[in-house]
N, C-alpha and C positions, 0 to 999 in steps of 0.2 A: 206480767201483763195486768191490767187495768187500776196501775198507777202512773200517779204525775213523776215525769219526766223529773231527773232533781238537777239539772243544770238552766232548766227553760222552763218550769214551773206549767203553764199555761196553752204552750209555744207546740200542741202537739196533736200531729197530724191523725182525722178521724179514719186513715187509711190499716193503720194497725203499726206503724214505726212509728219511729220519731222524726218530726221534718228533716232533720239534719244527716238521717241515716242511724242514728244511735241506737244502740237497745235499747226494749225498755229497762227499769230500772225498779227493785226492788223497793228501796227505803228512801227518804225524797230528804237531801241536804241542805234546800235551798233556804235562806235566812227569812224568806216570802211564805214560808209554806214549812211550818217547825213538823204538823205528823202529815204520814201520808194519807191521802183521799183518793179513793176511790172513783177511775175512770169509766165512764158510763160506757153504755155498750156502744160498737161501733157500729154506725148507722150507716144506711146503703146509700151507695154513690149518689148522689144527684144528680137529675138531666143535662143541667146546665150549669156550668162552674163559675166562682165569681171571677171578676178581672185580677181580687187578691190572689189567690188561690191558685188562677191558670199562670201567672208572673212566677208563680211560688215553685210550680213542678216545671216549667221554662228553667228556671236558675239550676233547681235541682240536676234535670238529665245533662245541662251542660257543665254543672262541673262535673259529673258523672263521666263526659266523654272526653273530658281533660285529663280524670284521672285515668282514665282506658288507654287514652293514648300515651299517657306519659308509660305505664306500666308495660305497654310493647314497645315503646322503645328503650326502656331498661331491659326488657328482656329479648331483645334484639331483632323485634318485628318493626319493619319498615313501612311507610304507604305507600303506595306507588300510585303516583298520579297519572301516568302516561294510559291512553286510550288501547293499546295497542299490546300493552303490556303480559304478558304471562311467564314464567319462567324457562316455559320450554324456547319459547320467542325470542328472549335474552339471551341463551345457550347458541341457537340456529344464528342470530346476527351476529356475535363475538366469533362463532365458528367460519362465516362469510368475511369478515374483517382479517381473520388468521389467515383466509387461505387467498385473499387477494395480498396480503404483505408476504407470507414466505412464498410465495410466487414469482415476486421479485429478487427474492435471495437466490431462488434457483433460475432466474433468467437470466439475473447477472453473471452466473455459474457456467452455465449450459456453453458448448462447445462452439457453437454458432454464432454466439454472441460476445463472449469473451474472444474468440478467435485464436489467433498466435501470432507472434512478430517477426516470422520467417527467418530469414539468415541467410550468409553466403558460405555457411558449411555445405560440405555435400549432404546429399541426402535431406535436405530441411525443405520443409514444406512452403508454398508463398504464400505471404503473408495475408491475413482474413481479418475481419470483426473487428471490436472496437480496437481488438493492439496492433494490429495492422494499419487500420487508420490513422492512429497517434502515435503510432512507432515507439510502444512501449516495450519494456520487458519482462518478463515475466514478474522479477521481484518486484515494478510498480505496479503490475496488475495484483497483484497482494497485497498491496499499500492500499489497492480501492476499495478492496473487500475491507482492512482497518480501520479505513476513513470512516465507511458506515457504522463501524462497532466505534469507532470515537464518537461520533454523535449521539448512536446511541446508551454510553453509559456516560455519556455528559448531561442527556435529557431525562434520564428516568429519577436520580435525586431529587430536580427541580420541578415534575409533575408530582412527583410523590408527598413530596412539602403543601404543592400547591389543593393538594387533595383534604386539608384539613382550613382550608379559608373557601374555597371553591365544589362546587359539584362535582365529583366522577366521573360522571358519563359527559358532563360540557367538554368538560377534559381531553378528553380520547375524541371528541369532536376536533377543537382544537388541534391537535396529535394530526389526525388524519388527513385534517384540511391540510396541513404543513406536510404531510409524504406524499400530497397528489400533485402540489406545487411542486414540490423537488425533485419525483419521476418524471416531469413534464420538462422539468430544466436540465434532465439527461438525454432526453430524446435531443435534447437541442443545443446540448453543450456543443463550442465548436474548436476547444484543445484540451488537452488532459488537464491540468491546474482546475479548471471551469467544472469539469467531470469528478474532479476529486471532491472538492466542493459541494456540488450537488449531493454524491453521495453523503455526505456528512448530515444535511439536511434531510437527507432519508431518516438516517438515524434518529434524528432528534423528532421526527415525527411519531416513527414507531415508539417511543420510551413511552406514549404516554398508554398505547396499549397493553405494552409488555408489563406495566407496572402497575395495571388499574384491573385490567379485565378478571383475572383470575379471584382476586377477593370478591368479585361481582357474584361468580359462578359460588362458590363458599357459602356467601352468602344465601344464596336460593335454591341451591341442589336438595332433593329430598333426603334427610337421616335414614345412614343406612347405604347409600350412592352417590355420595360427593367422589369419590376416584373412580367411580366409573363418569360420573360427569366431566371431571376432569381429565380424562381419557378420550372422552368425545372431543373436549377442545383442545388437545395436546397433541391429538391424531392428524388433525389441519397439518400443524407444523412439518411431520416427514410429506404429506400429500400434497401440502402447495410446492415444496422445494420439489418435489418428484415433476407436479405437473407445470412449475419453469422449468424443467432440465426440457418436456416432451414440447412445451407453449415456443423455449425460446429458439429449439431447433425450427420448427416448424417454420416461426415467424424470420429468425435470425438466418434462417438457411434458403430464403423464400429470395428468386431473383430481382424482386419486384420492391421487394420490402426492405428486410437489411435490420439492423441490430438497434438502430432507434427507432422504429416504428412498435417495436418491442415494448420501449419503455412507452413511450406513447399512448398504447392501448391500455397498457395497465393502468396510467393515470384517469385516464378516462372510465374505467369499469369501477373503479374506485370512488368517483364524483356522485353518483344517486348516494352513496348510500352516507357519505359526509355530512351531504345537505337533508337526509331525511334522522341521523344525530344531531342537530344544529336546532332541527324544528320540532323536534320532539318535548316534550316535557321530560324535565332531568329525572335520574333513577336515583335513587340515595342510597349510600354504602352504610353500611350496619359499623360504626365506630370512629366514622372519619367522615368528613364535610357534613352535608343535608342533614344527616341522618342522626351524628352526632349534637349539631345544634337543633336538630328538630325536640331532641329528644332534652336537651338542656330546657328549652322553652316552653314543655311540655308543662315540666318537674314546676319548673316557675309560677307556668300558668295556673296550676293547680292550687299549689301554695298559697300564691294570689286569693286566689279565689273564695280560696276557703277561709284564708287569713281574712279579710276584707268581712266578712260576715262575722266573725267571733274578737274583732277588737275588745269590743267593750267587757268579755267574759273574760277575754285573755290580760287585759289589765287589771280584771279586777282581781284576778290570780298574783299579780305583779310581775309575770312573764313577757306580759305582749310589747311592749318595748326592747327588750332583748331582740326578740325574734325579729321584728319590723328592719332594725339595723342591720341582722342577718342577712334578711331578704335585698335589704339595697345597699349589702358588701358584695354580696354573689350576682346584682345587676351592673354593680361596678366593674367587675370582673369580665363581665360578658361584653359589657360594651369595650372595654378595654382591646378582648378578644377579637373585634371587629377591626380595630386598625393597628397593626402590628409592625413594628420597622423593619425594613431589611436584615441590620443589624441585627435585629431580636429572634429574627426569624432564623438565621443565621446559628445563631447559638441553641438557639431548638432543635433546628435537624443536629446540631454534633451532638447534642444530647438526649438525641429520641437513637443516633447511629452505636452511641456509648454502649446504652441500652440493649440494642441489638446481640452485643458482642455479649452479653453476660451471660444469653442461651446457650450452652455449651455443645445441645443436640443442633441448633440452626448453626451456629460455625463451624463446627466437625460435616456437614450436611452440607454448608456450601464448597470447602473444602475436595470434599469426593467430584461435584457437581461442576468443579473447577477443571480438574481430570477428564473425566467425561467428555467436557464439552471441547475441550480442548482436540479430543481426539474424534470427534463431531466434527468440527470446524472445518479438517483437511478433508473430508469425504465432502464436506458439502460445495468447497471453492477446488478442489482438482479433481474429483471423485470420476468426470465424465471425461475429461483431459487425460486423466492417469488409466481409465479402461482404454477408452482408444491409442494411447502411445504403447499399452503392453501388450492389446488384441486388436490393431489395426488390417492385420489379415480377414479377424470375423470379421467385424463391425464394418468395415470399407470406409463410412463417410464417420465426422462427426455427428452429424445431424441424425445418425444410426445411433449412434455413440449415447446421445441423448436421450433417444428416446427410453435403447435397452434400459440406462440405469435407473430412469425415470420409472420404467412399469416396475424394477425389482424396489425402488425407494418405496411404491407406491404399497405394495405387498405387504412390505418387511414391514413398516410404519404404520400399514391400519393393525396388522395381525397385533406387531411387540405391543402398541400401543392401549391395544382392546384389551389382550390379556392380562398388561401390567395392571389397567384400572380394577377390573374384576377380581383377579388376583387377589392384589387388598381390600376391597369390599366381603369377599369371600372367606378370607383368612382371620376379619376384624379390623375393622378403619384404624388401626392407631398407628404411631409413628413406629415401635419396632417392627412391625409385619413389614411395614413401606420400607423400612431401608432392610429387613432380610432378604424380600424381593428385589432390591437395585443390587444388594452385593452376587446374588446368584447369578441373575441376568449379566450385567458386568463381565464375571467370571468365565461366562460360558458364551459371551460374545468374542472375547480376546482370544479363546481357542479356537473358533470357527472363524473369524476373520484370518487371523494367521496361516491359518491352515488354507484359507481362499487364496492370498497372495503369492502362495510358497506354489501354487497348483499352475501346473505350464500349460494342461486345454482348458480353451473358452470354457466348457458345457460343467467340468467339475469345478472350475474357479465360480462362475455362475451359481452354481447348488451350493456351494460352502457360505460365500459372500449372502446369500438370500438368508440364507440361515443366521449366519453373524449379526445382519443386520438388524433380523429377527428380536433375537438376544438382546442386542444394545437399546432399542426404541423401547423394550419393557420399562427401562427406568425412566421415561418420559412421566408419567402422570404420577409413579410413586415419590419421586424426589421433588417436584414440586408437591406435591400433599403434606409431603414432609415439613417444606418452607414455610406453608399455608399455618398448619397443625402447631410447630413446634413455637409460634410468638404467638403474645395478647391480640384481638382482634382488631384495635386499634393501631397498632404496627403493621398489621400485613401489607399494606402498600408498600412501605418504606422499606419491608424484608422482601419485598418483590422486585423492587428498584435495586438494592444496594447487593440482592444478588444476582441481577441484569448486569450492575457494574462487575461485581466480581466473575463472573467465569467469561463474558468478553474480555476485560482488564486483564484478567490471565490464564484464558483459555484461547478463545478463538480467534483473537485480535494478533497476538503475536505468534500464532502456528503457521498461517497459510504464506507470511513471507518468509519466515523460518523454513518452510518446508518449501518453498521454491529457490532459497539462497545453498538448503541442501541439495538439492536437485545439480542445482549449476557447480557447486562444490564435489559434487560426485562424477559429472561430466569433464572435470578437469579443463573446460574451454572447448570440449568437441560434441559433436552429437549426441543427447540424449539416446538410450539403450533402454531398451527393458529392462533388465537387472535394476537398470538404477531406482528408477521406478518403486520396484518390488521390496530393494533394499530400505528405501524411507518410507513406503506407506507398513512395513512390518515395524520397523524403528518407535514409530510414532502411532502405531496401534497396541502398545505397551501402556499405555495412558490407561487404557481399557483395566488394564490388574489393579493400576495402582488404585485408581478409581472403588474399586470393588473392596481392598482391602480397607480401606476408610471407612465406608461404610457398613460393611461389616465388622468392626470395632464397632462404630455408634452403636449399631444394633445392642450390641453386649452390654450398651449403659444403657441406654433407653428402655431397656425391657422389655414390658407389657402397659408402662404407661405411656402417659400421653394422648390418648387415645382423642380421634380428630370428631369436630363438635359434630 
């Protein structure tokens, strides 16, 4: 302290630094000023600043908050522009979003809505709902539940891509605008071709949720409670499919109403909240779109800024020519970044998907997650079908039928679901706690469902099955945390997408007509029976083991790292 600056000689501020932020500086280099001299004492502020001086700390605090910003978005704080914004608020709207889509998985489920295609066997019921209407049969009422898992892991690649050119939440705007059109074109489809259709459009709406939301939640959960936050939003999933089983009895079962006034209202409850994403100002994701170029532009601006003031030092070093070229190969680049071809684009996602495959814990993980779902898929498209055809004595109607399994989905899926997130927060957020929790739960759902099916009274098939179900919904929030945890933060969309595609692709997409073509395979051409029933949901509730033992391997290589940010 109280010598000349040796880079700026002169150039130095009566505040106590150096204008440029420097320290000071012991022994003075500069070719202007061979010994050092002695800096006078630092005089008190003045009343009034000159217009030099007020120009001088103006430049200063702004690059000051170039570099502030660039330095949070390296280290992966976001701004968020929106008025509206808080992260608990973010969680409450992604949770409203959840539970108006799987509301529609479970309407199209529900007993009253789906209906049956009657027959001129003895004993068959007359024909109801939408397969009575189109005179479908059971395995193309399987094929409409596929349709919408075709749409949707055909849409979630191409939001997912689009997520590193575009905003996130525009995104899932977009998404949703597209599933309020395509519910509204089910209420009104007027033959099955038209209906299959529509559903596929469902899908391709939902991908951009499926594939966006959860890096959102990651992003803003507080350290320490991401899988219980995660649990909050993964809890929706078993409670909106629960409350379409209870919504599409009600509505489906209603004399007045009927099985498209169903889709109808949904499209409709679904519309405020399209158009208040649409008009919002965008949310930026921490390593992909906004967030990612906010944070590039940031780093630049800085650069800039500061380069731009020290040319003439930096050449007179012989460096600042290097550097300048640096600066506009990396604007080149950027701008380059801005228009991308098809083509180019094309060969990025196979080699952002390559990428994917070299995490050995996120493929072993979606794997298990493939299992799982698989054995998800048939409780969620016959689950109310297959109680009433094996307890049509309790239950009397369908629209009973709905309801019951709707309050037990409702149970089993906040309880499984609460516990699993806590569970791992409690035991240590990382990725082996997460998958020893999905291999336990797994394990000891496939013994309490089995044990449900194999039970001939309603009231003990009812206490097992609550239990099982219990069990199985644990590994909701841990195996996604896993997905979330186990890639760079940059990929989590893309590992959100490509394991959207995989467990519909070969989980839930090809079970529910499989398990209606066994159905009719076990009937031999006559009347469905209980037995048979009972024979294919034990069959295909074996998913549940294998599921578990998968994951329980990973566990044993994952260890103790990994541990989720």
């Amino acid at each position: 302290p109280g010598l000349r600056c040796s880079r700026f000689d002169s150039t130095c501020c009566p505040w106590g630094r150096c204008w440029r932020g420097r320290p000071w500086c012991t022994t003075s280099t500069s070719p202007t000023s061979p010994s050092p001299a002695p800096h006078p004492p630092r005089p008190p502020r003045p009343a009034a600043e000159s217009p030099t001086t007020r120009r001088g700390l103006q430049k200063s605090r702004a690059k000051t908050e170039i570099r502030d910003r660039a330095r949070m978005a390296s280290d992966g704080f976001v701004r968020v522009e929106a008025a509206w914004f808080t992260p608990s608020r973010l969680l409450l709207l992604f949770c409203l979003m959840s539970l108006l889509i799987y509301l529609d998985r479970g309407t199209m489920s529900s007993a009253a809505v789906s209906g049956n295609p009657g027959g001129d066997a003895p004993g068959s019921p007359p024909p109801s709902g939408l397969q009575g209407e189109f005179g479908i049969s059971y395995y193309q009422y399987g094929w409409l539940q596929a349709a919408f898992m075709i749409g949707l892991l055909c849409g979630s690649p191409v939001f997912s891509a689009l997520a590193k050119r575009a905003n996130p939440f525009r995104l899932i705007a977009v998404g949703l605008g597209t599933w309020t059109v395509a519910t509204m074109a089910c209420a009104t489809s007027p033959n099955y071709p038209s209906l299959f259709l529509a559903r596929t459009l469902v899908g391709v709406g939902e991908a951009s949720f499926c594939a966006l939301a959860a890096p959102f939640i990651d992003d803003f959960a507080p350290r320490g409670k991401k899988a219980t936050w995660l649990a909050c939003f993964y809890l929706c999933i078993p409670l909106g499919v629960a409350l379409g089983f209870m919504y599409g009895g009600v509505v489906g079962g209603a004399p007045r109403m009927g099985w498209r006034w169903a889709f109808a209202l949904e499209s409709a409850a679904m519309l405020p909240v399209v158009m208040f994403c649409a008009s919002s100002a965008p949310i930026p994701m921490r390593g992909v779109g906004a967030a990612s170029s906010s944070s590039s532009t940031m780093t630049e601006g800085a650069e800039g800024a500061e380069g731009a003031e020290s040319d003439d030092d930096d050449d007179a070093n012989g460096y600042g020519s290097e550097q300048n070229v640096s600066r506009r190969s990396r604007s080149r680049r950027l701008n380059r970044r801005s228009g991308v071809s098809s083509k180019t684009a094309a060969k990025e996602f196979l080699r952002d998907a390559a990428e994917l495959s070299r995490h050995p814990i996120y493929v072993a993980t979606v794997c298990g997650y493939v299992a799982y779902t698989a054995v998800i898929g048939v409780y969620a498209v016959w689950g109310p079908k297959a109680a009433y055809a094996v307890f049509s004595d309790d239950l009397r109607t369908p629209s009973r039928a709905d309801l019951t399994l709707g309050l037990v989905t409702v149970v089993a899926g906040a309880g499984g679901t609460a516990i699993g997130g806590v569970a791992v927060d409690r035991l240590g957020d990382s990725v082996g706690n997460a998958l020893r929790v999905c291999a336990v739960s797994g394990a000891a759902g496939f013994i309490l469902l089995e044990l449900a099916f194999a039970s001939t009274a309603f009231p003990v098939f009812l206490a097992f099955f609550l239990l099982g179900e219990t069990a199985a919904f644990v590994t909701q929030a841990p195996i996604n945390a896993v997905v979330l945890w186990s890639v760079p933060p940059g990929a989590r969309p893309l590992a959100c997408s490509m394991t959207t595609v995989a467990i519909h692709a070969l989980g839930d997409v090809p079970t529910p007509p499989l398990f209606g073509a066994t159905l009719q395979a076990l009937a031999g051409g006559g009347a469905l029976e209980p037995a048979h029933w009972r024979v294919a949901l034990c069959a295909f509730t074996t998913g549940l083991l294998v599921s578990a033992g998968v994951l329980a391997r990973t566990a044993t290589r994952a260890g103790g790292v990994g541990a989720g940010r």
